[in-house]
C-alpha positions as CSV (number, residue, x, y, z in Angstrom):
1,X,70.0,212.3,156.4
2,X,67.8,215.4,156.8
3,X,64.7,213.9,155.8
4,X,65.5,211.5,158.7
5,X,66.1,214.5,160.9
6,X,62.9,215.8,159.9
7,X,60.9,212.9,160.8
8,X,62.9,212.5,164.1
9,X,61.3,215.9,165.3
10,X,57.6,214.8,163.5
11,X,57.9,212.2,165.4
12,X,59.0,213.7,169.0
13,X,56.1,216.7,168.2
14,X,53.4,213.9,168.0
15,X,54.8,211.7,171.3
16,X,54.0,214.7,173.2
17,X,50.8,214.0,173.9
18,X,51.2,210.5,174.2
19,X,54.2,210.6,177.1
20,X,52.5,213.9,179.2
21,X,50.0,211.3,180.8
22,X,53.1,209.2,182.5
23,X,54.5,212.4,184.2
24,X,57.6,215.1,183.7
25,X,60.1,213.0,182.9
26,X,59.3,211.7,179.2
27,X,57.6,214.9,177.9
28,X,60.6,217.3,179.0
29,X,62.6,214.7,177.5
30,X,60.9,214.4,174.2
31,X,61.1,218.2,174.5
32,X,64.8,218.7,175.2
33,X,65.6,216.7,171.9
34,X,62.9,218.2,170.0
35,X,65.0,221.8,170.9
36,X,68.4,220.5,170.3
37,X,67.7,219.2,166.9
38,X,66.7,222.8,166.1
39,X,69.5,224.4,168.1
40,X,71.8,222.4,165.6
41,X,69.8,222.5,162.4
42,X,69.7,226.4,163.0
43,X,73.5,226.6,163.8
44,X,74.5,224.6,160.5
45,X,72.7,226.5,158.5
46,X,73.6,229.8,160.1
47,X,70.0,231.1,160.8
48,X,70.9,232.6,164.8
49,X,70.4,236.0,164.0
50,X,68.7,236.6,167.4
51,X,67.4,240.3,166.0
52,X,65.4,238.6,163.8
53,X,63.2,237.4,167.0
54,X,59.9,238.4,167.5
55,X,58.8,240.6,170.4
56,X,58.0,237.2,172.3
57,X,61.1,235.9,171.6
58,X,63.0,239.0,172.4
59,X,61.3,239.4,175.9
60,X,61.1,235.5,177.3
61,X,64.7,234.7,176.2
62,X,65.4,238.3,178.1
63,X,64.0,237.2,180.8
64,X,65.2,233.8,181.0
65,X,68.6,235.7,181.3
66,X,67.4,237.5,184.1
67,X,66.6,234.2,185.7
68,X,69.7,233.0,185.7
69,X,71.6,236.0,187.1
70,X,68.6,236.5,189.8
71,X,70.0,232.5,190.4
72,X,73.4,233.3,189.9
73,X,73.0,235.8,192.7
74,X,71.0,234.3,196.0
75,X,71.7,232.7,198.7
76,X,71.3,228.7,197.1
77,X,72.6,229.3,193.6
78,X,73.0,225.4,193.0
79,X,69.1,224.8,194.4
80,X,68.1,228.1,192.1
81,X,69.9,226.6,189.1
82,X,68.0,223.9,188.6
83,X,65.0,226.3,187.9
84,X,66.5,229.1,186.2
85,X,69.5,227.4,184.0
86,X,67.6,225.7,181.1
87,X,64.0,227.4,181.4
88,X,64.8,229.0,177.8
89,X,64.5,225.8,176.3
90,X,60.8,226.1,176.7
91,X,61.2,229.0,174.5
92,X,62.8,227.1,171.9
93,X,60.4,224.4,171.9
94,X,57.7,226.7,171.0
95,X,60.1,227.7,168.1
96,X,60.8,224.3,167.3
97,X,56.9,223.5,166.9
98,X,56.0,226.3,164.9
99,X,58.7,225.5,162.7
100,X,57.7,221.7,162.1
101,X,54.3,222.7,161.3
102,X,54.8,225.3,159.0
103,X,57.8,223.1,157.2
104,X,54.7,220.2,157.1
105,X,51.2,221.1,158.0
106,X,49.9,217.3,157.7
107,X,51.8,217.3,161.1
108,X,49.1,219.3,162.8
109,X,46.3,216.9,160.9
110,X,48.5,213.4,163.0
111,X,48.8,215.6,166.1
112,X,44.8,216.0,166.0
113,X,44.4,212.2,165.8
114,X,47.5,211.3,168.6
115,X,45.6,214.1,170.9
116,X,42.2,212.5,169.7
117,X,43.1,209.0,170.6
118,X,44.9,210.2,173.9
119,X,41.6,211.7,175.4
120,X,39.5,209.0,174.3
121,X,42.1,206.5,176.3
122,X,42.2,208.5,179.1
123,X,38.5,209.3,179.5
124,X,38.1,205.7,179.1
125,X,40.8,205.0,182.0
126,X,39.1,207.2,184.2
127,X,35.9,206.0,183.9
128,X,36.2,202.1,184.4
129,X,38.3,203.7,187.6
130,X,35.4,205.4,188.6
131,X,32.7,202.5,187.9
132,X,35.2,199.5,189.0
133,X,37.3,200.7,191.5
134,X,40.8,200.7,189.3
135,X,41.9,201.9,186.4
136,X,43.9,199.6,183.6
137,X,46.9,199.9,185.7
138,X,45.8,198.8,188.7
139,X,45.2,202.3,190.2
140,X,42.6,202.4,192.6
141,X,40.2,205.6,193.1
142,X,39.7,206.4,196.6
143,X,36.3,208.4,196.1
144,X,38.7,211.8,196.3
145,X,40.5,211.5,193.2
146,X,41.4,209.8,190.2
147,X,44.6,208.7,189.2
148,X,45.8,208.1,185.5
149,X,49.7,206.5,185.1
150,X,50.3,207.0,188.8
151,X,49.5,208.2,192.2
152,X,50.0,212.1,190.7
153,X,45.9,212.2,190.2
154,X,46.4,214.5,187.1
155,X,44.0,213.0,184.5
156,X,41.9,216.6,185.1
157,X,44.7,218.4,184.9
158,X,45.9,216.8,181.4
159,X,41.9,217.0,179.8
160,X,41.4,220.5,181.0
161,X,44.3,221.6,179.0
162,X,44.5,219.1,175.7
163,X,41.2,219.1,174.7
164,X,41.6,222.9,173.8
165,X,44.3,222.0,171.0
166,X,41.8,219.2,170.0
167,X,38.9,221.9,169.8
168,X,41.5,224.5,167.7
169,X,42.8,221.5,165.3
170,X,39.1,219.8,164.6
171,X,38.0,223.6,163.8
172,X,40.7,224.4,161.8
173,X,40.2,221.3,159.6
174,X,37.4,219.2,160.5
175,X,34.0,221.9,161.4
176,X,32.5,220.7,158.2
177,X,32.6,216.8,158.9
178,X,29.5,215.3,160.9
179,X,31.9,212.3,161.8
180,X,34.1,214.6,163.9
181,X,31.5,216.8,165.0
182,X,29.5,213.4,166.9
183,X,33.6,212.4,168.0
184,X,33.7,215.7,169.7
185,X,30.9,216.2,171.2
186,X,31.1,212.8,172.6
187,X,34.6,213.8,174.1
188,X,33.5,216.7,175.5
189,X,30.7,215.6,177.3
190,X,32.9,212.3,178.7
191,X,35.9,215.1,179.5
192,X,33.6,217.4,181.4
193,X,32.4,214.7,183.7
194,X,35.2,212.7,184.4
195,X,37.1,216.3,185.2
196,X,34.6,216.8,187.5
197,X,34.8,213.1,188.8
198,X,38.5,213.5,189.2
199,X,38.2,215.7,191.8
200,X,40.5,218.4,190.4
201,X,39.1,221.7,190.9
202,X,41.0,224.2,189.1
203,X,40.9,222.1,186.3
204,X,37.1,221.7,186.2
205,X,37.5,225.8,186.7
206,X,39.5,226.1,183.6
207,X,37.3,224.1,181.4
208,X,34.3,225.8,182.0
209,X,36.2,229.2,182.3
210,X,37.9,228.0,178.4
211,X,34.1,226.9,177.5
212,X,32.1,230.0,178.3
213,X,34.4,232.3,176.8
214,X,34.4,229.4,173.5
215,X,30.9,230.4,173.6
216,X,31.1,234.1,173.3
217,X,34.3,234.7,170.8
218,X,34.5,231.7,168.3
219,X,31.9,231.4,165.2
220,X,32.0,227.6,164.6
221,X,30.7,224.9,166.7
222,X,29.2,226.8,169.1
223,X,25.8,225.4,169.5
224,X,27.6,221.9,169.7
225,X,29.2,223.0,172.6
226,X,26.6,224.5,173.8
227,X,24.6,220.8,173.7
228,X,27.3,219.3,175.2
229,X,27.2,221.7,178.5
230,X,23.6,220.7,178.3
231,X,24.0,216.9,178.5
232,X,27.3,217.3,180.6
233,X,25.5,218.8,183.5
234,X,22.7,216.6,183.7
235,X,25.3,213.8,184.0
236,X,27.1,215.5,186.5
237,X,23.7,217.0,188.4
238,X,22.6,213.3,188.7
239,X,26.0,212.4,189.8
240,X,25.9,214.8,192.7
241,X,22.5,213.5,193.9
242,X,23.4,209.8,193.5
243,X,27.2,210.0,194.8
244,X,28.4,210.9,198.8
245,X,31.7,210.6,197.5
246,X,31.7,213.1,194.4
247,X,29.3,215.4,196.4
248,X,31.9,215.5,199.3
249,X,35.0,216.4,197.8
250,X,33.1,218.9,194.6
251,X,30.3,220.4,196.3
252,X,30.7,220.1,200.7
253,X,34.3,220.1,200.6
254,X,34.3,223.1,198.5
255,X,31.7,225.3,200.3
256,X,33.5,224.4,203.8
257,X,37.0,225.5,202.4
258,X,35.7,228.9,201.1
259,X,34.0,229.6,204.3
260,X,37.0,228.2,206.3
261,X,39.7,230.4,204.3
262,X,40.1,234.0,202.8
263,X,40.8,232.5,199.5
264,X,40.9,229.3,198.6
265,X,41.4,227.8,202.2
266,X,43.7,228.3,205.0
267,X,46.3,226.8,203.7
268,X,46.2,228.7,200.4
269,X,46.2,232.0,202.8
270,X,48.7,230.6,204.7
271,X,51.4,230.3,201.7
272,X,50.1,233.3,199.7
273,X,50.9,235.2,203.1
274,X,54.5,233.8,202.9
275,X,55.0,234.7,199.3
276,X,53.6,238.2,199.6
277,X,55.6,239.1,203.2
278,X,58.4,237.4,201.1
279,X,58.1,239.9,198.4
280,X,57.7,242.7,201.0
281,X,61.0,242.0,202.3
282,X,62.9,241.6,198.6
283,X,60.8,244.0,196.4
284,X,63.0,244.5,192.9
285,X,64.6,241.2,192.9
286,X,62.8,238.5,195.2
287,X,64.6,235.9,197.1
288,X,65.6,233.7,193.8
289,X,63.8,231.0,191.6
290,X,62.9,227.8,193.7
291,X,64.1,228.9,197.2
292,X,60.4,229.6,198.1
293,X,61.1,226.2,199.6
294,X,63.5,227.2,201.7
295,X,62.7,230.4,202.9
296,X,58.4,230.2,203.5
297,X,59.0,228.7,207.4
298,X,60.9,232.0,208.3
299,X,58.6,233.3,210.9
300,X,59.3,236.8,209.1
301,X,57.2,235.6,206.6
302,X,55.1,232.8,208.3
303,X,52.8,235.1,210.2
304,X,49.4,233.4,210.1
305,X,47.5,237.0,210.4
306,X,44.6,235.1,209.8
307,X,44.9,233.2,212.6
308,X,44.6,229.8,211.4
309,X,46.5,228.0,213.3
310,X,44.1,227.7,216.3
311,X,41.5,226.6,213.4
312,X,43.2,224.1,211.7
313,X,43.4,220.7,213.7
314,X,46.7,219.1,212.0
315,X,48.4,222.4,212.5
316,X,52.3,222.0,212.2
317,X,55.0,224.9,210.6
318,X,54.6,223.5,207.3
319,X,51.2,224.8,206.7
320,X,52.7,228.0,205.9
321,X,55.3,226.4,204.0
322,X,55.6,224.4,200.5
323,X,57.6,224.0,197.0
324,X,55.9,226.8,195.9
325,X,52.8,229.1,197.1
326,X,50.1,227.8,194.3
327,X,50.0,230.8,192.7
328,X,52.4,231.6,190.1
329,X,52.0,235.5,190.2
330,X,52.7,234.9,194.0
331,X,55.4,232.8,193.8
332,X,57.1,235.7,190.3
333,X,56.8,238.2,192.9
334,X,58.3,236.5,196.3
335,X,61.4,234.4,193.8
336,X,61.5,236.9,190.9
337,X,60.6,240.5,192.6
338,X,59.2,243.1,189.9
339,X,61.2,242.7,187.6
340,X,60.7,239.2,187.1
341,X,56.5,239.2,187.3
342,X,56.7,242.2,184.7
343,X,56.7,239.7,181.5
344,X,54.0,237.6,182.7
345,X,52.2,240.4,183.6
346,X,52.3,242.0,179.7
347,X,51.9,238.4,178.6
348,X,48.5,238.0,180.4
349,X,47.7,242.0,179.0
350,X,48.2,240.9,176.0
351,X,46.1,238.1,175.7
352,X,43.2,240.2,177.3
353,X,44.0,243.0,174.8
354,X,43.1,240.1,172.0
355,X,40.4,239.1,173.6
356,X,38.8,242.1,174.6
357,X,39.2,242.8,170.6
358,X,38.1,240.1,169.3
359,X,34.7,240.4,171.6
360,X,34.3,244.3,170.5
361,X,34.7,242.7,167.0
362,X,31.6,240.5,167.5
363,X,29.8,243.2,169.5
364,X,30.2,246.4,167.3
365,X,30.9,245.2,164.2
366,X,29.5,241.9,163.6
367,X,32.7,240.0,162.5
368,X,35.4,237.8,163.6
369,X,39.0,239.8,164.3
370,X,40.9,236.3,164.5
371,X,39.7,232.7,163.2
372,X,38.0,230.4,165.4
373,X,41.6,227.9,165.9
374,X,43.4,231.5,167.1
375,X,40.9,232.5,169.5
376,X,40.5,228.6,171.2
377,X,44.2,228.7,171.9
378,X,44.7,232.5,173.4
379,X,41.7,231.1,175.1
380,X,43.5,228.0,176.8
381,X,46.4,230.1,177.5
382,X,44.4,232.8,179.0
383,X,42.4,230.8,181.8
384,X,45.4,229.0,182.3
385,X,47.5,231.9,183.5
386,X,44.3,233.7,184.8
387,X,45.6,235.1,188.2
388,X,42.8,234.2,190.6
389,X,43.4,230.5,190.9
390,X,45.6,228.3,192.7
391,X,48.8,226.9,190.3
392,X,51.2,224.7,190.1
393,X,54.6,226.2,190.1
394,X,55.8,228.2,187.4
395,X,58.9,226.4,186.7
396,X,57.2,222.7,186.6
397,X,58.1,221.5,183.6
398,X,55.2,219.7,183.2
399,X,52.7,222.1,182.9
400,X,55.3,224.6,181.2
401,X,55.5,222.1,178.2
402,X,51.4,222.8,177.8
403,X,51.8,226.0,177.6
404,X,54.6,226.1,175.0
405,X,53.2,223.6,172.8
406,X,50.1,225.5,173.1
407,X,52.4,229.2,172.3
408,X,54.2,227.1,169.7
409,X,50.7,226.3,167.6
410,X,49.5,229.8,167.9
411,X,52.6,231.0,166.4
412,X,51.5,229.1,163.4
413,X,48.2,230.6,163.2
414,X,49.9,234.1,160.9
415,X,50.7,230.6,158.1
416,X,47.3,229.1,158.5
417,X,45.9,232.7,157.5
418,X,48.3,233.1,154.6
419,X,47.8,229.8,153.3
């Protein structure tokens, strides 16, 4: 019975990167059972002694509790519930990974291949899409973007933030085989153009962003990464010159929305003007997880200082309005208030603190402070919480079960070191 248990979770761990290409639903579900098979297996055999959390523990399930009350407490409790109620079960699934892994380490050799095969499927999707005008679905590309399962036009978003774990695994495991040294640098250079080809910009920004710090703080693989940025932008320089379509939405589109906007474009001012006048008003506390939604067309907080609606010609209320304001430090401070930005805040500190040591390391003392499958995943974590970029919304649970998966491996990097 438990070995059956155990290979019920193995086998929920390694459909995770399998089910994140068809959308929320199946990951989130995959992760719900994948944290109440541990709930239970920890209950049964009495191992909730919730001191015994680490400092990460202690402060996210804290603060998951302060979610709910914040919820519990505004002006749409139901609407705020559905944010705030269950977020802790992120938490747990990063327990629930580390604790698979380190019960069965082969798991993390399987999860390399699943993620391996994934990307190659994917890359493969996107570029008979890109060359034929659909994808194996029937998915057409309309020279703006690329889809993948469905009409979400993801397949950046889910490269940009596997093939990190892929790059931590394969070093962990594989630096010393020529076979997956050729596999990855073949995936990297196909991932880096069909980013680019997807039409997702903050993706394409956290690649590069994960790749040139790669470059500076890990000591394996470097110059094939390096050769792989080389032949990457040739492909994607010749792309540029030989494409309207991918020069349009990468290159013109780009330049015009920088010049147009104070950040990212007018509508990016326009809802990180809401979010911040929002905060303004509810300082400590904010207005209350997901009601962002509902509040952002309050002309209170809908000023358009910048004056673009006289510049933008489908100009209607809901410019300055939206699910969330596409920035996640935003959209803390105008739902969460102070209190609730404050562990995101020491989260992203943190990972800068290891960073920043990890660089001195190299600099001062010629040596490594962390191993190379460590520093790739602070690394994806880091430029995927980086502050200046647009987001999706924190409490999407899509993108929440990257990070977690991503926090649960790095948890496991104190038993890689020991063993």
């Amino acid at each position: 019975m438990y070995k059956n248990i155990t290979r019920i979770e193995e086998f929920l761990l390694l459909s995770i990167p399998v089910v994140l290409i068809t959308g929320p639903f199946l990951p989130d579900l995959a992760l719900s059972m994948m944290c109440m098979i541990f709930l239970i297996k920890k209950i049964y055999n009495q191992e909730y002694n919730i001191y015994a959390l680490d400092y990460f523990g202690k402060i996210f399930f804290l603060w998951c509790l302060y979610l709910i009350l914040r919820s519990a407490l505004s002006d749409d409790p139901f609407l705020s519930f559905e944010s705030s109620l269950f977020f802790f079960r992120f938490g747990v699934f990063a327990y629930a990974v580390k604790s698979i892994i380190e019960r069965n380490s082969n798991v993390l050799k399987k999860l390399f291949i699943v993620i391996l095969i994934m990307i190659t499927l994917v890359v493969s999707d996107g570029l008979i899409q890109f060359i034929f005008g659909q994808n194996l679905l029937g998915y057409s590309y309309d020279g703006y973007r690329l889809s993948l399962f469905d009409e979400t036009k993801l397949i950046g978003h889910y490269l940009a933030r596997i093939i990190p774990l892929l790059l931590a695994i394969g070093i962990l495991y594989y630096y010393k085989s020529k076979t997956y040294v050729i596999l990855i640098m073949l995936i990297f250079i196909a991932s880096d153009v069909i980013i680019f080809l997807s039409g997702e910009r903050t993706s394409f920004f956290i690649l590069t962003s994960f790749t040139f710090l790669i470059l500076m703080l890990i000591s394996k693989w470097k110059f094939v990464r390096l050769l792989t940025i080389i032949l990457s932008a040739l492909i994607i320089f010749t792309l540029i010159n030989t494409s309207s379509l991918v020069k349009q939405r990468m290159v013109t589109q780009t330049l015009n929305q920088f010049g147009a906007g104070i950040t990212f474009s007018p509508e990016h001012d326009l809802l990180y003007e809401s979010s911040f006048n929002m905060f303004l008003d509810n300082k400590v506390f904010g207005v209350g997880p997901k009601l962002f939604r509902t509040k952002c067309s309050d002309k209170k907080y809908a000023k358009d200082i910048f004056g673009h609606t006289k510049t933008i010609e489908s100009w209607d209320e809901n410019n300055s309005c939206n699910t969330h304001p596409h920035n996640i430090y935003l959209q803390l401070l105008a739902e969460t208030g102070m209190l609730g930005i404050f562990p995101l805040v020491i989260f992203l500190l943190y990972l800068s603190y290891l960073l920043l040591k990890q660089a001195t390391n190299i600099l001062f003392w010629k040596k490594y402070a962390m191993n190379d499958y460590s520093v790739c995943l602070i690394i994806s974590l880091f430029v995927q919480i980086w502050p200046i970029m647009p987001h999706l919304s924190i409490f999407n649970n899509w993108v929440n079960v990257y990070i977690f998966l991503t926090i649960g491996l790095l948890m496991t990097s104190k038993y890689f070191k020991k063993n």
